[in-house]
Structures are given as structure tokens and as C-alpha cells.
N, C-alpha and C positions, 0 to 999 in steps of 0.2 A: 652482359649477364647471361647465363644459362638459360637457352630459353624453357628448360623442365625444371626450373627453382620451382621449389614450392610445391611440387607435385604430392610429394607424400602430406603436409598440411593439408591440403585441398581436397584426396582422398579421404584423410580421420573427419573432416567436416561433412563431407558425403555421406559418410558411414552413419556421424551423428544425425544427420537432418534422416536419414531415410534406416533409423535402427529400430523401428517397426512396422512399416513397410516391407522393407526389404527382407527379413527374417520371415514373415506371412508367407508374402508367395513363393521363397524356397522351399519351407515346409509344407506349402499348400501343394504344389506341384510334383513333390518328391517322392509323399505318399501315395497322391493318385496311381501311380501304377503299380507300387505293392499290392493296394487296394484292390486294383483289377486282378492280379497274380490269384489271388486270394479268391476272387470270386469265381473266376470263368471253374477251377474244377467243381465245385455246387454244380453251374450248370449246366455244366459237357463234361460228366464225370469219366467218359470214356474215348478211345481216341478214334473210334469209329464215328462216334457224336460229334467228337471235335471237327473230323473230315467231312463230314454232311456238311456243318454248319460254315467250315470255309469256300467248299462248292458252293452253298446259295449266295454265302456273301457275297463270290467275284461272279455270280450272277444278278445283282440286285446293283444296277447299276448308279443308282442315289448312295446307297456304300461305298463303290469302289471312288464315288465323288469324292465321300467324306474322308475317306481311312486311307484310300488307294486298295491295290489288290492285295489279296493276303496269299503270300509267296512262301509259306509252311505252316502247317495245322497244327504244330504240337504248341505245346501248354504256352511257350513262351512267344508262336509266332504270335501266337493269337491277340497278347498279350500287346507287342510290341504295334502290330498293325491296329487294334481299337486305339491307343494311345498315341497314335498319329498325330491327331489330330492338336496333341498339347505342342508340339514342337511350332505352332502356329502362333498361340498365348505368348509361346515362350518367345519367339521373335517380338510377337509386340510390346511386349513389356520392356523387353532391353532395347529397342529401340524410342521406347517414350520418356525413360529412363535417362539417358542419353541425351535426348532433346531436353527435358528437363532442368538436366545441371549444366548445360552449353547457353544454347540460346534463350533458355528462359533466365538464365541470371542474366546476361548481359543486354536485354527487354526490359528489366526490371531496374536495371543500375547496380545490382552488385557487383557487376564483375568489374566495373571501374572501379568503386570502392576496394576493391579488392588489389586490383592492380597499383592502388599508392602504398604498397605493404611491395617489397622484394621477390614479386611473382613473377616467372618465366612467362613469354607470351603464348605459350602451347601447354602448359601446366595445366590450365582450366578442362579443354578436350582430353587431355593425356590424364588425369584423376579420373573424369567420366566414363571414360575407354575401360582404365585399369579396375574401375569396383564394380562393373556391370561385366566383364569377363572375369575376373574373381566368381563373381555370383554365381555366372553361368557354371564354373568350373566346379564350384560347391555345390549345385543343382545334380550338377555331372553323378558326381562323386557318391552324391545320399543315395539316386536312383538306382543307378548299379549296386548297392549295398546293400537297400532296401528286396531288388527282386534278387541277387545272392543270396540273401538271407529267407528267399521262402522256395529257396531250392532249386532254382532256375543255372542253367551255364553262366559260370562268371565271363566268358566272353562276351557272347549277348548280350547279358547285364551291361557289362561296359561298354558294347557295343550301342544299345539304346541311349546311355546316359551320354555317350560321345556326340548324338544324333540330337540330344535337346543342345548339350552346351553348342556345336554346330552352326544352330539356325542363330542358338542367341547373338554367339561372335557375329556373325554374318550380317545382322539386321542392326545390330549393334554401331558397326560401321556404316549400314546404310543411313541412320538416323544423326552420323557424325557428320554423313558426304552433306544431308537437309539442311543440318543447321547451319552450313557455311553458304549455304545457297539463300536459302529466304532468310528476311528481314523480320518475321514476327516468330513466336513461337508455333503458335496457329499453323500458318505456310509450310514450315517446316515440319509439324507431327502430319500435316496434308501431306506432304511431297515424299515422304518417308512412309507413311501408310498406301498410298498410290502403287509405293515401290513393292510395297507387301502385298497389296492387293492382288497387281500383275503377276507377281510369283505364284502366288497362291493359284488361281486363275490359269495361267500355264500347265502347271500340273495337274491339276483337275481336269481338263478339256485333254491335254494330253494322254494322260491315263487312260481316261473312259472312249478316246479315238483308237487310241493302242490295243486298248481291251477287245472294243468290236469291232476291228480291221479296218479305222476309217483311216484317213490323210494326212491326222492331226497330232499324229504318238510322239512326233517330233517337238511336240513343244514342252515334253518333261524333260527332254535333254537339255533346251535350253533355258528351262527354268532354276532358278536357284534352290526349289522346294524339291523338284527333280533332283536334285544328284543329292540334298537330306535323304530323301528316301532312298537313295539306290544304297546307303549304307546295309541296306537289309538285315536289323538285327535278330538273331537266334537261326538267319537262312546261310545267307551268305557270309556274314562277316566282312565289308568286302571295307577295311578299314582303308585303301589306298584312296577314296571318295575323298577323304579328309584332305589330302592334298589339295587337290583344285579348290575346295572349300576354305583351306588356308590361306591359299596363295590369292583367292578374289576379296575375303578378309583382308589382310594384306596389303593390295591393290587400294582398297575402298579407303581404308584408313592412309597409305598414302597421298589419295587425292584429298581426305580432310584435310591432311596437314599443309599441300599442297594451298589449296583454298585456305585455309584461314590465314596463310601467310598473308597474301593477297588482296585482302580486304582490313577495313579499317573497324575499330572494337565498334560495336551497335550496328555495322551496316550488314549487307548482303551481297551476295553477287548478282543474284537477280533484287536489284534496284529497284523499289517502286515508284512511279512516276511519282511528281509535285501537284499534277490539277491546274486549273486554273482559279484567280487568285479574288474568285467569287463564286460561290457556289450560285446553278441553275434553277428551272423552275423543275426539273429532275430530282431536287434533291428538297425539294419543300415538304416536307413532315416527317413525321419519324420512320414511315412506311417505307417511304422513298429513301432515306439514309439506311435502313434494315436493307432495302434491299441490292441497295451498293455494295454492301456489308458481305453479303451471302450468296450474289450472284456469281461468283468467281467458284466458290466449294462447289454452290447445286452443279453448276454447269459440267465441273471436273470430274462429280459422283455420278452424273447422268449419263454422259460421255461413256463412265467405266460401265456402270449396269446395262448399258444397252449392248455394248461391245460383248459383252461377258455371255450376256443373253443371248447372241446370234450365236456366241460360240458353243454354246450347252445345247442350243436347240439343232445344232449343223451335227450335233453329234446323239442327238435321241434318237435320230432314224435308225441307229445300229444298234441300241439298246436291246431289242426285242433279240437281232440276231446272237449275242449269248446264251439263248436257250436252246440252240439249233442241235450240239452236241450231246447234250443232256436230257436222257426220255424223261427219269426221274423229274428233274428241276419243272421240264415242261408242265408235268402233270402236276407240280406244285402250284404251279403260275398260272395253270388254266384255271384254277378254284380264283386266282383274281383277276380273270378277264383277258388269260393270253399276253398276249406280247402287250396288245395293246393298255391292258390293264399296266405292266409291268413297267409303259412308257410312262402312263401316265401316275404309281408312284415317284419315279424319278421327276418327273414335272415338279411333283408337289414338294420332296425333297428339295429339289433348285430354292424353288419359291420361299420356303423356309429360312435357306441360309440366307437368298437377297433381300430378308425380311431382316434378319442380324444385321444387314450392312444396312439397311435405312433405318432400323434403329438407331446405330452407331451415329450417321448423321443426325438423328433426331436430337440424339441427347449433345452432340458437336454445337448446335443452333441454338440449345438451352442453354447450354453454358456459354454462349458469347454476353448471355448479360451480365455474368457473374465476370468477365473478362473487361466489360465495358466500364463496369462499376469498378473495379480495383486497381482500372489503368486510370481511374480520373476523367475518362470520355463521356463517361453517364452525366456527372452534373453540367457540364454546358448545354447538352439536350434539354438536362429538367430544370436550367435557369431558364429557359424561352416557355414559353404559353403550351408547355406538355406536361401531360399527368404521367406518373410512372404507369400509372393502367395502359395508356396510351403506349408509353416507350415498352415498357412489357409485351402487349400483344403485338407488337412490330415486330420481334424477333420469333414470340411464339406463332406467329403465320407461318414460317419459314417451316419450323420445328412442325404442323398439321400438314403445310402442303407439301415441304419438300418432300417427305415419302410417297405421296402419292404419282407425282413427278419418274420420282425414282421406279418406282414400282410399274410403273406403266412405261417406261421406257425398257426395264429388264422385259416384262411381261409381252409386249408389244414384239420384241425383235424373237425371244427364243419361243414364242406363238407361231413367226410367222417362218423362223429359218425351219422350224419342223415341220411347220405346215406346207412346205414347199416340197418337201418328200413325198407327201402322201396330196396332192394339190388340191388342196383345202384350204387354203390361208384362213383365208376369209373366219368361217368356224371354227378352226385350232384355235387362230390367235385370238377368237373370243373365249374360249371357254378358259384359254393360259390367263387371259387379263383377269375375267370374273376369280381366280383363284390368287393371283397376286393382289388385287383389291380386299378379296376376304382378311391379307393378312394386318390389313391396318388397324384395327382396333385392339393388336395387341403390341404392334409400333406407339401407337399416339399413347398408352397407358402407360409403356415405358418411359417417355415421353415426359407425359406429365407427373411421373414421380419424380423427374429429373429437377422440374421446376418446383414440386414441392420441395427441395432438398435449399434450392437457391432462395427460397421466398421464407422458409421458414428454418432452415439450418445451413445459414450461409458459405460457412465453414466447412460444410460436408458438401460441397458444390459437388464433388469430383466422384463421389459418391453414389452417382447414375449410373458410371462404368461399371464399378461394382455389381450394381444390383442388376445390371444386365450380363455380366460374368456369370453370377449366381445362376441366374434363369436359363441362360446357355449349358451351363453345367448342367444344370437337372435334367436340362432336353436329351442332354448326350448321353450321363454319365449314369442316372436315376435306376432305368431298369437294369443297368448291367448289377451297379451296388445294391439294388435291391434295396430301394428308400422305400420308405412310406408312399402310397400314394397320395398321401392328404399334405405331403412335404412336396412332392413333384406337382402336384396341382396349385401348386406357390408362383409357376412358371406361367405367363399369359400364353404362352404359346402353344400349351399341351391344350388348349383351349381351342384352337384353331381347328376348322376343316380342312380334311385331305382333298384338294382341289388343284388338280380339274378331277374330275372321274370320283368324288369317294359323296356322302350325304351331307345337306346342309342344317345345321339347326340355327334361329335366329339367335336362341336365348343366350348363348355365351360371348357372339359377339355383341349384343345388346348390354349385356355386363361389363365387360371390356369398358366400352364405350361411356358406358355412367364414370365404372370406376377412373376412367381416365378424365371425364368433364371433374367430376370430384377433387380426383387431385391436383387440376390443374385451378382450379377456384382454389383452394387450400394455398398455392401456391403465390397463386396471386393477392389474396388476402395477408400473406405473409409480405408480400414485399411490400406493401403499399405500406405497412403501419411498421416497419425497420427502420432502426437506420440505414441511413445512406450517404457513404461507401460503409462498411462492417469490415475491418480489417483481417 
């Protein structure tokens, strides 16, 4: 048989399972940068404005984190560097996307069912492949059309929309290499986010070494978010980036296909052991099984934040040196405290986004119960002498402490690798922890919306990501579009103190903190009086 029979079937069923999804976040992300085209002239209506505002930004080194550097001030550089940051979404989505219709059908059993029908044995990957680079390619296509049509170089234009389709292929294939490697779906959106992480991560530490003369600009070269960005659209044009970006594309998807040869339908290559053939006095209650459970992700996410952390803090000591050139920028930055002010926004920036990533695991940990329940694992727990209260806060301990965990391991190392510049450890890395701590109460509220969604709208399990999309957006996207403030304060995190270095008020993390016991009681009250499983 062909082993691609079937492929275009398997693609119209992809389309049908995901024809309002998929449609969403093409047009969600399409617009977003019209939307910005559209705004920055309101408010840099001139190009002298414009040129100021890209000076402070590659001086503000929590921007050059976020965006990278901005490599031309006219209307559309501006455009394309704030909008960076979506080529990042854009990777995760076609990579979970990916994982999705691969390994989570053949987790679930359909892809064997599927297989007593005239399916090629590489049709399943090869449909996954082909409507998630479609998508990308449609994503491509609106963005480019979208900022030509508000007067922008249709280069450029094509240029940007080259630069999301890009990263999608790219992580696309990384999320093909995952699913032939681990054995759950879980494993695999881990081992495929890890992969995203590190790129991510690379370029960020790169950039901001590059920017202030440190030892570390080399690692956007060898990052994959690296040569995204070196497409530099409306500056350079430098579309020949697309190559090696093809060709590790390319590469990626030949080692899925490679791999999935290799392996047998439900398994992995990385094998999970068998155990032995009585569980220990280790695994006596539901706590002890939560934490079998989730030992393996904390330890993988802790590993990364702390890693990440020494790297952002080995490179704050240079921070301040971007002002060295610039009398103007100095005199801006002495009204926030000089250099040292200027490190410690960048602190508080870091601390924000490793508040995003232990979100992300927060709401990762809530939904293993909605994972536990639909795989059929949940009821052999709740036939022995345990209450779902019981089985629930087994998992929701994970979801309170694993960010703390988290956060105190980012907090800890990029405290102390900066504090090692100025030899302070000791007091940097307390004031870095005291600002990574403050950001919990707007983790744990994300958090426990996630569990309200599982306990009281089962269905919408998934639906945490969302809502933490949203809140991310408003953080980023709110003052450029010029939202309502009463719409951006929707966001737990505009909530937060700028720490270390900015004032603390109790009341809004005291909010936080109800509103987060709240929903998580809501949550719990929901699942107790459910059915159980809920289809």
C-alpha cells in the first residue's frame, strides 16, 4: 500500500474537527498587526518621534528581551519589531496543533481505528504536517495584505508574514520530531515546548549579550528564533534566512518520518519503563501518586527556569552599559534611578514573563485531572477509600506549589548570577526572590480559573490557555491599541508590583489571592457534585 493513502481524507477530517478553531486564530493573529500599523502613527505621528522612541527601546533592555532590537524606525520597522513577539504564539500553536492530530489520536485509539480503513502508515503525520503549513501559509498571506493594504512596502509586508509562516513550519516539525519520541501526548506537547522554550531563551540572552558587548550574542546565531529574526522585515529584507530555515524544516520532518518508521502504532521511542509489579509504601495515597505524576514536568521546568535565570542575570550587568552612548537616554533614565534603576526594570520585566511560564505549568497540572478523568485513570483512584476532594487537591498542590518552586529557582539563580557583578549576592538575590514571590497571586488566580473551567465546565477544560492568551495579550498589546483601561485591568498581572526596585501595595495581591481561593473552591465544588468521567 501507499504508505500516503489516505492522506487527503485525513486532512478534510482535520479541517472538519478544527473549522472553528482554526479559522479563530488565523484571523486573530492576522489582524493583530494591521492593528498595530494602524496605531503606532496616533502615537509617533512623526519620524523624529518615531526615532526617539526606537533609541529608548534598544536602550530598555526588558524590550530588546521581548521584541529584540529595533533595526529601522520607520512606520513599518516599528511595526514589525513590536509584533515579534507573535512569531512565538505562532510557533506554539502549530506545534500543539501537530501534537494533537499525531499523538493524541493514537493515545486515544483512533488512530488504530482508523488504520482498519485503507490508510498509508505515514498519512496520519503527513495530513498533520500538510493543514498546519497550509494554515501557516494562509496566516502568511492575510498578514502581508492586511499591512499592504494600510500602505506599508509590499516587500516587508511579505517579508513579516514570511517570518510568522517561518517559525510555524519550523516548530511544526518540531512538534512531529515529539510525538515520535514520547509515549503520551502530555511528553510530547513537554518535549516540543522545552524545544520552544530553549529557542526562545537563546535569543533573548543572545540579543541582550549582543546588544551590551557581553560573550553571549552568539547564541541567536544558534538559536532557531535567531535567524526568524534575522529576516528583518521593512530593514533588510534578507529573505535568503528562509533557506537554512527550510532546509532544518526539512531536516526535522525527515527525522519524524524517519522515527515513526521505527516504532510500533501507540508506542514511543523514548519507552516508558514497566515498574514493578506492586506498587510501594511511595505510592500510598493520592498525594503520593500526584506526585509520581508531576515529578518528572516540575523537575524539567525547574531545571529550565533556573538555567534561564543564571542566563538573564550573567547578562544584566551590561544592561546599564547601553546608556553609555547616549546623553539624552542617560538623562531619561537617571529620573528612574540610573543604570541601576534601569537594571532593575529589566529584573522586573524577566520576572513577569517567568511568571507566564509558571502560569503555563500551573494551568499544565490543572488539567492532568481533566487528562486523568477522560483516560479512565481517575476511577480506579476513586474506587479505593478516596474522595474526589482528596484526588483533586492531589493534583491542585502541584498547580500552588509548583510555581513557587519555579519561581524561586528563576528568582534564585538570575539574583545571584547578577549579583555576582556587583558582589552582593547575598542582597540582590534577595530583593530578585522578594519580586519573583510577589508574582504568585496572580499565577495561583490563573490557576484556579483553570480548575473552575474543569470542575464546573468540563468541556472547556482547555480553555485556561485561552484565558491566559487573553491576559498575555492585554499585558503586551493593551497600551499600544489603546484598550480601555477597565478592559486591561481584566489582566491579573497589570496587578502586580514592579519588583525589585518599584513600591509595594498589599491590596491587589490580597485580591488576587481571595479571588484565586474563590475560584478554586468554585472549582472544586464543581467537580465533586459532576459526573464522573463527563465525555
Amino acid at each position: 500500500m501507499n504508505p500516503l493513502a489516505g492522506t487527503g481524507q485525513l486532512v478534510r477530517l482535520i479541517l472538519r474537527r478544527d473549522r472553528l478553531v482554526m479559522p479563530l486564530w488565523i484571523i486573530w493573529l492576522s489582524v493583530m498587526p494591521a492593528n498595530f500599523a494602524a496605531a503606532f502613527p496616533a502615537l509617533y505621528p512623526t519620524a523624529a518621534e518615531r526615532s526617539a522612541f526606537a533609541q529608548t527601546s534598544n536602550a530598555n533592555a526588558a524590550l530588546v528581551a521581548l521584541y529584540g532590537p529595533v533595526h529601522t524606525a520607520d512606520l513599518g520597522g516599528l511595526v514589525a519589531w513590536r509584533i515579534s513577539i507573535v512569531t512565538v504564539i505562532v510557533a506554539l500553536i502549530s506545534l500543539l496543533t501537530v501534537v494533537r492530530h499525531t499523538r493524541t489520536e493514537e493515545e486515544a485509539g483512533r488512530r488504530e481505528l482508523l488504520g482498519a480503513a485503507p490508510i498509508g502508515r505515514y498519512a496520519g503525520p503527513a495530513a498533520a504536517l500538510v493543514v498546519v503549513f497550509a494554515a501557516n501559509l494562509l496566516l502568511a498571506t492575510a498578514v502581508a495584505a492586511g499591512l499592504a493594504g494600510q500602505g506599508l512596502p509590499v516587500a516587508g509586508s511579505a517579508a513579516l508574514g514570511a517570518q510568522f509562516a517561518a517559525a510555524g513550519w519550523l516548530f511544526a516539525a518540531v512538534g512531529a520530531v515529539a510525538a515520535q519520541l514520547a509515549t503520551t501526548a502530555a511528553a510530547a506537547r513537554g518535549i516540543a515546548a522545552v524545544g520552544l522554550g530553549a529557542a526562545v531563551a537563546g535569543r533573548v540572552v543572545g540579543d541582550l549579550s549582543a546588544h551590551a558587548g557581553g560573550p553571549l550574542g552568539w547564541l541567536s546565531g544558534v538559536s532557531p528564533f535567531g535567524w526568524v529574526m534575522r529576516l528583518r522585515p521593512y530593514a533588510d529584507d534578507a529573505w535568503w534566512v528562509l533557506g537554512p530555515l527550510a532546509a532544518a524544516t526539512a531536516g526535522l520532518v525527515a527525522v519524524a518520518a524517519g522515527l515513526h518508521g521505527r516504532r510500533d502504532l501507540g508506542s514511543g521511542l523514548l519507552a516508558a519503563g514497566t515498574g514493578p509489579a506492586t506498587g510501594g509504601p511511595r505510592l500510598a495515597g493520592p498525594v503520593a501518586l500526584a506526585w509520581r505524576l508531576h515529578r518528572g514536568p516540575l523537575a524539567g521546568w525547574t531545571a529550565g527556569f533556573a538555567l534561564t535565570g543564571a542566563l538573564l542575570g550573567a547578562v544584566a550587568g551590561g544592561v546599564g552599559d547601553m546608556l553609555t552612548d547616549n546623553p539624552t537616554l542617560r538623562d531619561l533614565f537617571a529620573r528612574l534611578g540610573g543604570a541601576a534603576g534601569l537594571v532593575d526594570l529589566f529584573l522586573a520585566a524577566m520576572l513577569g514573563l517567568f511568571a507566564v511560564g509558571a502560569t503555563g505549568y500551573a494551568i499544565a497540572a490543572v488539567g492532568r485531572l481533566r487528562v486523568e478523568e477522560t483516560s479512565g485513570r481517575a476511577e480506579p483512584v476513586l474506587a479505593a477509600p478516596v474522595s474526589r476532594s482528596r484526588w483533586a487537591a492531589s493534583h491542585l498542590l502541584f498547580a500552588l506549589i509548583g510555581p513557587v518552586v519555579l519561581m524561586a529557582g528563576a528568582g534564585s539563580t538570575m539574583g545571584a548570577a547578577y549579583g555576582l557583578s556587583g558582589g552582593d549576592v547575598g542582597p540582590t538575590t534577595a530583593r530578585v526572590l522578594v519580586g519573583a514571590f510577589a508574582t504568585l497571586p496572580a499565577v495561583w488566580l490563573l490557576a484556579a480559573v483553570a480548575l473552575a473551567l474543569v470542575g464546573l465546565v468540563p468541556r472547556l477544560a482547555m480553555a485556561g490557555w485561552a484565558v491566559l492568551a487573553a491576559t498575555v495579550g492585554l499585558d503586551l498589546f493593551g497600551a499600544l491599541l489603546q484598550l480601555p483601561q477597565p478592559l486591561r485591568d481584566l489582566s491579573p498581572f497589570t496587578h502586580l508590583p514592579s519588583l525589585p526596585g518599584g513600591q509595594v501595595s498589599a491590596v491587589p495581591l490580597v485580591v488576587l489571592a481571595l479571588l484565586a481561593a474563590g475560584s478554586a473552591a468554585a472549582g472544586m465544588i464543581g467537580l465533586r457534585r459532576r459526573d464522573l468521567p463527563v465525555g
